[in-house]
N, C-alpha and C positions, 0 to 999 in steps of 0.2 A: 220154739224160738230160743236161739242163745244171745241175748245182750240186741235184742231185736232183728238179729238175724235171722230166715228160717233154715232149719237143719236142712231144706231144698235145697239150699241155693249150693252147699259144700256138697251135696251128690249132685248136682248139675255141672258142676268144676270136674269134678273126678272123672263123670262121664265122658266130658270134651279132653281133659290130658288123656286118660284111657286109648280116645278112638286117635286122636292126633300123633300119639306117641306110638300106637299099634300100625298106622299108616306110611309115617317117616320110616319106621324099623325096617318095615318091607319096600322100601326106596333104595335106590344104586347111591344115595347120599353118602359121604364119609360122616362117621357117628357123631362125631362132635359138632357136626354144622344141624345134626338133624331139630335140635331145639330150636333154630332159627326156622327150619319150617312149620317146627309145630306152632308156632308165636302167630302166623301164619295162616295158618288153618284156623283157630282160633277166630283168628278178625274174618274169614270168613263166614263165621256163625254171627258174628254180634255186627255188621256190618246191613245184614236182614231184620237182626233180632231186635237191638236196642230203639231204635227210633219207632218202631210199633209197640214195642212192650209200655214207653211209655204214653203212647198215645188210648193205651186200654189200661192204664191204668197200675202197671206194674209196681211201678219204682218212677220216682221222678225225682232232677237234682234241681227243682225251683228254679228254674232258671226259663223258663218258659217257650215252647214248643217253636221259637225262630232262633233261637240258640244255638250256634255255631253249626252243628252236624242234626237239624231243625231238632233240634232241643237235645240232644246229646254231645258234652262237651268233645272238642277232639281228644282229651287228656285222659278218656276213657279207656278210646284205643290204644293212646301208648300203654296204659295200667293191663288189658288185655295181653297184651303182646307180651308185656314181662309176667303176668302171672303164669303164664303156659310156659313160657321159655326158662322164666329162670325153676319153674319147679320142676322141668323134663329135663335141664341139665344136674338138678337135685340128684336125680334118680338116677341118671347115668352115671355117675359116678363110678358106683357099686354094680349096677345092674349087668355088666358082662361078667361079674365074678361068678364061680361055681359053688362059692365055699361058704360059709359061715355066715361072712360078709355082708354079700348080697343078700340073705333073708333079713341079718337085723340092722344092715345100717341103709340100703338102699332108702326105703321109703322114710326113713329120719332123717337123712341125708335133704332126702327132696324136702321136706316140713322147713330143716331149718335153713337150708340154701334157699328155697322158695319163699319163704317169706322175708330174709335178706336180701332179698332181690328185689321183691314187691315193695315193701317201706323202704330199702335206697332208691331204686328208680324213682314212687312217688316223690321223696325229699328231694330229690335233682332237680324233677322235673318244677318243683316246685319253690325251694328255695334258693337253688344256683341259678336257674336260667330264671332271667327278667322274663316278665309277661308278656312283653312283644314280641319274644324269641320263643316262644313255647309252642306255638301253633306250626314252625318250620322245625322246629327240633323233633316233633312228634313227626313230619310227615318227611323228614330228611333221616330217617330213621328207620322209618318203613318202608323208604325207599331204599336204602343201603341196604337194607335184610331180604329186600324180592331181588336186586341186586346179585346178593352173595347166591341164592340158590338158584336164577336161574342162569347164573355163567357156569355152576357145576352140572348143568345141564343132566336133573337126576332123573332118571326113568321108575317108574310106581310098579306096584304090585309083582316085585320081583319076586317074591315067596305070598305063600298062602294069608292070607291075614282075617279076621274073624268079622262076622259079618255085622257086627254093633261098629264095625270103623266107618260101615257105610247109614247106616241107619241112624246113626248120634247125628250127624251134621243132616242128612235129607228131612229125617222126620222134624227136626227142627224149622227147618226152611220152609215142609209144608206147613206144618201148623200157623206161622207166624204168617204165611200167605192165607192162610183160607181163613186163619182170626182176623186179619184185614181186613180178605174182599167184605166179610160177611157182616164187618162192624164200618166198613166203607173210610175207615183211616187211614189206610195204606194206599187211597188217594188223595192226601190231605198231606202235602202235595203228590202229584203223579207219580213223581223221580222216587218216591219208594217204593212204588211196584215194582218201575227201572230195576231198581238196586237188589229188592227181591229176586226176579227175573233173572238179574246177571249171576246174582250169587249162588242161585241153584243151577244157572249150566256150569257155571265151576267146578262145583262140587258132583255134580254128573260128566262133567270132562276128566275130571281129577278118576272119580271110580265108575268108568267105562267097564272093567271087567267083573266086576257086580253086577253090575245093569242086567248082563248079560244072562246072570242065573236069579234073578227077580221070580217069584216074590219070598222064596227060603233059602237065600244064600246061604253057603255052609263053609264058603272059602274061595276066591279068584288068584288068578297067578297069570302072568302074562312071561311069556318069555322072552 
């Protein structure tokens, strides 16, 4: 634990920019919008994740299990959304250099754009926008960023990509479904099976050409 954190929780971040920012790269996206998909990808995981994790026990923000997103604040997703995006646009910065650059300022780059990103977004969402307005700013928000990527209409797995892109995001969706059915919260209400359910054929629509070499992918490419 650091300041009651556990040292998990910052390899389970790492893990999801890792597979999100490994997946966008190999997307027909232009580079610079690619952080907007990975913001993206992200809410895909925690969209399954959160509303079970607290109903077993994980973490919980006291606000009790009929709380907006049944007990997870919507202000989570926006915090989501900018911790993935603003720390993959960290990292791009540097990351197509060849030289120096890239090894020592890339991942500094992402710590401290990334975390400028995360505590201005929070203070935005928090001290500029009235609290009436917070619930449509977060989801006018996320709407504008599926927006921007699917008018660039980007096509996936244009190059090889490494097989933890597809296992970071599934093995999460299963665990979080089978810690459900088994503990019977993830019917407490229905609609997070629903959401369960939707959120893993996404992510199996998303990596169709993995599926394909299940169960030791080593790398898919679609042409």
């Amino acid at each position: 634990m650091v300041l009651d954190v556990p040292l998990c929780i910052g390899v389970a971040w790492s893990c999801i920019l890792y597979s999100v920012m490994e997946f966008s790269d190999a997307s027909s996206l232009p580079y610079w919008t690619r952080p907007i998909l990975d913001g993206l990808l992200a809410l895909n995981i925690d969209l399954a994740l959160d509303a079970i994790a607290i109903r077993l026990g994980f973490w919980d923000w006291g606000q009790g299990l009929d709380f907006q997103y049944f007990g997870v604040p919507y202000a989570n997703f926006w915090a989501w959304f900018w911790v993935v995006s603003s720390f993959s646009f960290g990292y791009r910065l540097f990351a197509r250099r060849t030289d120096w650059m890239k090894i020592w300022l890339a991942a500094l780059s992402a710590l401290i754009i990334g975390l400028a990103g995360v505590l201005g977004t929070n203070a935005f969402i928090v001290f500029v926008i009235p609290s009436s307005l917070r619930t449509p700013t977060v989801v006018f928000t996320l709407i504008v960023a599926c927006m921007i990527v699917f008018a660039l209409r980007p096509r996936f797995y244009q190059t090889t990509v490494p097989s933890l892109v597809f296992w970071v995001p599934m093995l999460t969706h299963i665990y979080t479904l089978f810690a459900g059915l088994v503990s019977g919260v993830i019917l407490a209400p229905p609609f997070l099976l629903y959401m369960s359910l939707a959120m893993i054929g996404v992510a199996m629509y998303l990596h169709r050409p993995t599926l394909e070499h299940i169960p030791f992918p080593s790398g898919s490419k679609i042409q």
